[in-house]
C-alpha positions as CSV (number, residue, x, y, z in Angstrom):
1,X,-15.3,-52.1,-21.7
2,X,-12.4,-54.7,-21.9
3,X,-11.9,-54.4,-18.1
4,X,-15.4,-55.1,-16.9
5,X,-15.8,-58.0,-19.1
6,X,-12.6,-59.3,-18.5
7,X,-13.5,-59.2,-14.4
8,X,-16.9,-60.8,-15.4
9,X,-15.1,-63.5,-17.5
10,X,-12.5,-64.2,-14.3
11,X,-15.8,-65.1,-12.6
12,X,-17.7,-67.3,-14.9
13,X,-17.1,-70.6,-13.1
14,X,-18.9,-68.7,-10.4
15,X,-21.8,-67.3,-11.5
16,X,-25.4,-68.6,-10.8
17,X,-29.0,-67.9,-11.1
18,X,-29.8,-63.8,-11.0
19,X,-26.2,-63.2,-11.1
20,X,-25.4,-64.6,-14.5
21,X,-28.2,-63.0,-15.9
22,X,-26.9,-59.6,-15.2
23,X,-23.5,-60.7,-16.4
24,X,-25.0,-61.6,-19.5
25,X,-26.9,-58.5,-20.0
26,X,-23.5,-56.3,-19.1
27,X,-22.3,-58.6,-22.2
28,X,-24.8,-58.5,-24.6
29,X,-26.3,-54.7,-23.9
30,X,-23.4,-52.7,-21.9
31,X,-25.7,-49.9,-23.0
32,X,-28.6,-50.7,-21.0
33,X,-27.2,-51.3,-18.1
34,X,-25.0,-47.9,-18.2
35,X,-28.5,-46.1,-19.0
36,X,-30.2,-48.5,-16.1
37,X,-30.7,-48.2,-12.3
38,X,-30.3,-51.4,-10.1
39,X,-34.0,-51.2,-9.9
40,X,-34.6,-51.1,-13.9
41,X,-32.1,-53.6,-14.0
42,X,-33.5,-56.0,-11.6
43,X,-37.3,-56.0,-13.4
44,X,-35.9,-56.4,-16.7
45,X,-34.3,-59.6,-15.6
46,X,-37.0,-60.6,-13.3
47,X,-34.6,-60.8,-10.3
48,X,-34.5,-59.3,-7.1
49,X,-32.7,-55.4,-7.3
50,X,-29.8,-57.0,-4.2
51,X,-29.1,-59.4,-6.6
52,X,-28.0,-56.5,-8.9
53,X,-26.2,-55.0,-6.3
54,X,-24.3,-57.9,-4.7
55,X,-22.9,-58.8,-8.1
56,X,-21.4,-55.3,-8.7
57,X,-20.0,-55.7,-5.4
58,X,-18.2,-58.8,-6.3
59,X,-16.7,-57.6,-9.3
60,X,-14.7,-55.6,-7.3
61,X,-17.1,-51.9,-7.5
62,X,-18.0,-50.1,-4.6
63,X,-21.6,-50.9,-5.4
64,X,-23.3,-51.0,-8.5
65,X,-23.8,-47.0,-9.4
66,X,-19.6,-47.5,-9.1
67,X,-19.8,-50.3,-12.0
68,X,-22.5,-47.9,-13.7
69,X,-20.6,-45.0,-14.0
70,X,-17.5,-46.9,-15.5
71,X,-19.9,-48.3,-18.1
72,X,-20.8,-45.2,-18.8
73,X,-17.2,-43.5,-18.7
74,X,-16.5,-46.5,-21.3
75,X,-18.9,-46.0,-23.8
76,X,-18.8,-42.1,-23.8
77,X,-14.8,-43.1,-25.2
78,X,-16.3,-45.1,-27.6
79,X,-19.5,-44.5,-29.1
80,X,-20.4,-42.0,-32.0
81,X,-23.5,-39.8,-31.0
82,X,-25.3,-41.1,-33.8
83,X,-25.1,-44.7,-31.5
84,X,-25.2,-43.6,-28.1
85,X,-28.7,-42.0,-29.0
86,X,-30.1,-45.1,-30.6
87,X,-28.9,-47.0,-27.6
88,X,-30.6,-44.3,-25.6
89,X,-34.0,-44.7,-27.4
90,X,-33.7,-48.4,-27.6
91,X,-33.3,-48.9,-23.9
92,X,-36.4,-46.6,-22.0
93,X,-38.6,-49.4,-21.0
94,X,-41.8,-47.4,-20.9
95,X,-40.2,-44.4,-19.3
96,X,-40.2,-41.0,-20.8
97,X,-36.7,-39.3,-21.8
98,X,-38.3,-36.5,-19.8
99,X,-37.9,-37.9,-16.9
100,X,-34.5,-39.8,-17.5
101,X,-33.1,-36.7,-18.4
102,X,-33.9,-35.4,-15.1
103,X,-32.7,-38.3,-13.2
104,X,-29.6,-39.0,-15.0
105,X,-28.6,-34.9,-14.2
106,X,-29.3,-35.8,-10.5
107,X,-27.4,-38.3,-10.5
108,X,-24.4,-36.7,-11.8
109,X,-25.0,-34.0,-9.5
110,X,-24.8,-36.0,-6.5
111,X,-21.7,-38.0,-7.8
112,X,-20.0,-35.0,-8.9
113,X,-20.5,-33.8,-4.9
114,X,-19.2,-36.7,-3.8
115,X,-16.1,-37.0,-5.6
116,X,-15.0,-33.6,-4.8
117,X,-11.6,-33.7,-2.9
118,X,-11.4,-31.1,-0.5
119,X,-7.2,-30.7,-0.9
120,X,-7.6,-30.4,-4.9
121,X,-10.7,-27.8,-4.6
122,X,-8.4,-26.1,-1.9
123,X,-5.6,-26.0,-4.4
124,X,-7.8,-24.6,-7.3
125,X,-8.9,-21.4,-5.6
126,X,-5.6,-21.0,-4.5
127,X,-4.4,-21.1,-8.0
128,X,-6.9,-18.9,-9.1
129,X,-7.0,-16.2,-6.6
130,X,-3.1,-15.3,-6.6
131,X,-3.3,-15.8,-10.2
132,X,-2.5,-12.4,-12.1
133,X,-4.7,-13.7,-15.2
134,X,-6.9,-16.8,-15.6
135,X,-6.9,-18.1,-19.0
136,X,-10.4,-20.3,-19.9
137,X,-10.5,-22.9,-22.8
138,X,-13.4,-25.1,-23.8
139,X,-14.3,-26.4,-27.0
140,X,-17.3,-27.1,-28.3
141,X,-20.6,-28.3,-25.8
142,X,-17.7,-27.3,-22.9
143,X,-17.4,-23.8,-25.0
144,X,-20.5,-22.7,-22.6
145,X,-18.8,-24.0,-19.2
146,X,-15.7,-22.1,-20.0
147,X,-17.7,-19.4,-20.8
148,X,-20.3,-19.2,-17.5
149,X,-16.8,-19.6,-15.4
150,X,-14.9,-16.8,-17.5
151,X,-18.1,-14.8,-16.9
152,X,-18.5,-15.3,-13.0
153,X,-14.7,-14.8,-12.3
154,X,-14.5,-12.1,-14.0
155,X,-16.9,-10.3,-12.0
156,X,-15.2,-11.9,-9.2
157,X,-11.5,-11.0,-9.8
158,X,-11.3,-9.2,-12.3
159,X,-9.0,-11.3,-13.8
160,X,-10.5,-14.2,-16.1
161,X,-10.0,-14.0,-20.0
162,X,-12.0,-16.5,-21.9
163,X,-9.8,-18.1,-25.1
164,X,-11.6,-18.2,-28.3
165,X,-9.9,-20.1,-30.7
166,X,-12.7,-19.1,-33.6
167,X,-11.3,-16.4,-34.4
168,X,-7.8,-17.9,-35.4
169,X,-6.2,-15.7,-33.0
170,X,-5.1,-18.3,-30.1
171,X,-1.5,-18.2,-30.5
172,X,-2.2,-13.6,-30.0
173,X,-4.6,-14.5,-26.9
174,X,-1.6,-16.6,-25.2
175,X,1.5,-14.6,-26.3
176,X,1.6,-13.0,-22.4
177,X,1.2,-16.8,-20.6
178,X,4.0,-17.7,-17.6
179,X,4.4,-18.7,-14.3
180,X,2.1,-15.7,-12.6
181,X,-0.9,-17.2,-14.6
182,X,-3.5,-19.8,-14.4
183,X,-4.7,-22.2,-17.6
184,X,-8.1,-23.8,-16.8
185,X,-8.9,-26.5,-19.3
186,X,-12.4,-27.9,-19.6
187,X,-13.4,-30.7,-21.8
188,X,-15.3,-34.2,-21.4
189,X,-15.6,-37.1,-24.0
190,X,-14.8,-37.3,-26.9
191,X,-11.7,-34.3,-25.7
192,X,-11.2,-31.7,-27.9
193,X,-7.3,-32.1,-29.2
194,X,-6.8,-27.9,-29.7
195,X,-7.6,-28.1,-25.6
196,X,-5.1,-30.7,-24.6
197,X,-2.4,-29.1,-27.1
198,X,-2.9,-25.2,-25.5
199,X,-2.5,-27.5,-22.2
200,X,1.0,-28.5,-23.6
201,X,1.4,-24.4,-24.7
202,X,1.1,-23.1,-21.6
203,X,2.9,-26.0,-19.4
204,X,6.3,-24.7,-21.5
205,X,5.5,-21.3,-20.4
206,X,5.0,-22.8,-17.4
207,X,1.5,-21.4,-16.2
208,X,0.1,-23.5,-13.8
209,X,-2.7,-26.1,-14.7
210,X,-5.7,-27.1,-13.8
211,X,-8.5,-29.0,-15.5
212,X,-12.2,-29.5,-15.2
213,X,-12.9,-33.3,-16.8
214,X,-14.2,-36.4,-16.0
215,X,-11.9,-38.2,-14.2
216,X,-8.1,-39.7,-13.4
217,X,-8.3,-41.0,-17.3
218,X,-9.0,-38.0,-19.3
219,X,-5.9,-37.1,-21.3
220,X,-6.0,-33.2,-19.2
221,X,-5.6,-34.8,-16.1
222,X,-2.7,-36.1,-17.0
223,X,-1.2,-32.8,-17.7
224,X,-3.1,-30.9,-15.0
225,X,-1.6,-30.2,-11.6
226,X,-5.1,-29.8,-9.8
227,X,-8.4,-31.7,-11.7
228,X,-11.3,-31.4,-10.7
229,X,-14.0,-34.0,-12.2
230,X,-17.7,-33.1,-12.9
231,X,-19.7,-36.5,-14.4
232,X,-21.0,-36.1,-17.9
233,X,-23.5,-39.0,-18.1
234,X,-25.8,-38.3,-20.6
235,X,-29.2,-39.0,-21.7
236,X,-29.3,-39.5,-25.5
237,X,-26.3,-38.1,-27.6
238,X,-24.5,-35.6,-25.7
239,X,-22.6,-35.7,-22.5
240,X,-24.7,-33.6,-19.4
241,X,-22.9,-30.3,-18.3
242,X,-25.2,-29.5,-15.5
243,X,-22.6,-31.5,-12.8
244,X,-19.8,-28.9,-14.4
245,X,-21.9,-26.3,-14.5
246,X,-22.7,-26.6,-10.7
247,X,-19.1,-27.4,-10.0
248,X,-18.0,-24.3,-11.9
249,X,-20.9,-22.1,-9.4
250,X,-19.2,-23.8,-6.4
251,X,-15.4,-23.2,-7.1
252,X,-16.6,-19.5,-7.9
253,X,-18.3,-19.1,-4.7
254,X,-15.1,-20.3,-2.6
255,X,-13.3,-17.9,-4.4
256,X,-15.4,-15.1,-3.6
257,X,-15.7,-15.6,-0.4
258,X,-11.8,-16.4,0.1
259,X,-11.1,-12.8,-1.8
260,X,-14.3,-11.1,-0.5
261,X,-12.9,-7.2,0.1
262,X,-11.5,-7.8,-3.5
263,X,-14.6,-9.2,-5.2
264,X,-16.9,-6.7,-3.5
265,X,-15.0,-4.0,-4.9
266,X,-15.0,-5.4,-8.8
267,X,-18.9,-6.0,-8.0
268,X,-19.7,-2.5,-7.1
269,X,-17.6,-1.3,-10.2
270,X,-19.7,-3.7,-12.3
271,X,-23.0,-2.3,-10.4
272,X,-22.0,1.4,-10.9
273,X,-20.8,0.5,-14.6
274,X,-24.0,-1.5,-15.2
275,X,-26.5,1.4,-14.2
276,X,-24.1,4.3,-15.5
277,X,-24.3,2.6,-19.7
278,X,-28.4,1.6,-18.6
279,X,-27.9,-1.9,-19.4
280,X,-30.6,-3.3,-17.1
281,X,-34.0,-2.2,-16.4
282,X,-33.9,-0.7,-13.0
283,X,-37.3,0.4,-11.0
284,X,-37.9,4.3,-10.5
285,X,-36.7,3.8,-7.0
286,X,-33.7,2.2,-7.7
287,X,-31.8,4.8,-10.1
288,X,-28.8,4.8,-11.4
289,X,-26.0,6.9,-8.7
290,X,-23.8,9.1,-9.8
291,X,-21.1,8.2,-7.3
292,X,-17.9,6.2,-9.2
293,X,-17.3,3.2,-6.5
294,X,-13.5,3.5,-7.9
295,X,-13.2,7.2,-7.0
């Protein structure tokens, strides 16, 4: 928080009229602004919603969803859940968490989009397709991203093995890590330390790195050689993991489509597999084959 307040104090001789008022809610309620469009903003202040705008863009942002997202990105560091849900609840203005919800996800889809760099996303399914294993780790609310990835490159490749450190068995899952393999780290604030130290595992084998996170100051992307950031905003307690989520669906797709005679084979396995142990509930026209696609 120290930096936006520190640029809004370097303009205080400055400020007049609508503009000091947002600088003194930004102040007194970071919160509500991080939770606030430039619209909700504007109305609460009784000011027009350029106003808003103008003054994010001279604090230096590149508009004011720029200076809302590092609000946000600061007090996801910060605050406990316990807080960041009271500020949540405290800050609605008449409109439904429903509907927040579903706008704040949007948003941080269309960010997330955005920010994707072409040359690091590039890099990635490189990494992952001439990979000989791909080894997923993800802690706690990122335990289901890591898994949804594990479970779509697997069916991909062939190759993905999910880490699960419940068992007390994570040292046994990693004994086989080198240079031929892949590490892909997921986790978003507050970082789970057991995923940034299995980061620092497998660099001294030297497996290659990459990380899904939120952005340049998460402590994986320092030790990643490709990130690749999905926003976490979140409505009440929890960060959001639809913008991984989404993220995860898109760097799958690439690689499918990059490997496609590879990943059409593992499919049709899977298919045969699928329909030879009656796992799914298949239509009298559509009955199991007998033919082995691997045969």
């Amino acid at each position: 928080m120290a930096e936006v307040i520190e640029r809004i104090q370097q303009m205080t001789g400055r400020l007049t009229g609508g503009a000091r008022k947002v600088a003194e809610l930004i102040v007194e309620s970071p919160q509500e602004v991080a939770l606030s469009t430039a619209a909700r903003v504007a109305e609460r202040l009784g000011i027009s919603q350029s106003t808003v705008v103008r003054f994010a863009t001279a604090l230096g942002y590149d508009g004011y969803p720029a200076l809302r997202r590092e609000l946000q990105d600061l007090i996801r560091r910060n605050l406990e859940p316990a807080q960041r849900l009271n500020d949540f609840a405290t800050g609605a203005h008449g409109q439904r968490p429903l509907h927040r919800s579903f706008q704040s996800d949007a948003d941080n889809l269309a960010v997330t989009e955005q920010g994707v760099v072409a040359r690091d996303f590039d890099a990635a399914v490189s990494l992952i397709s001439a990979a000989r294993t791909v080894y997923i780790f993800g802690l706690r609310s990122s335990f289901g991203i890591a898994h949804t990835l594990s479970y779509l490159l697997h069916q991909t490749l062939g190759t993905a093995r999910l880490l699960d450190a419940g068992r007390g068995e994570l040292p046994d899952q990693l004994m086989e890590i080198g240079p031929r393999d892949v590490l892909i780290a997921i986790s978003f604030p507050r970082y789970t330390r057991q995923v940034i130290e299995t980061m620092d595992l497998a660099a001294a084998r030297k497996a290659r790195l990459i990380a899904i996170t939120d952005g340049p100051l998460s402590p994986l992307a320092a030790r990643a050689e490709v990130v690749l950031k999905a926003s976490c905003g979140g409505s009440g307690f929890a960060n959001s993991n639809v913008a991984a989520v989404a993220l995860v669906n898109a760097l799958v797709a690439e690689v499918a489509v990059r490997n496609k005679p590879r990943a059409v084979k593992v499919l049709a396995q899977l298919e045969w597999t699928l329909r030879q142990g009656e796992v799914l509930e298949f239509g009298p026209d559509n009955a199991p084959d007998a033919g082995d696609p691997a045969r």
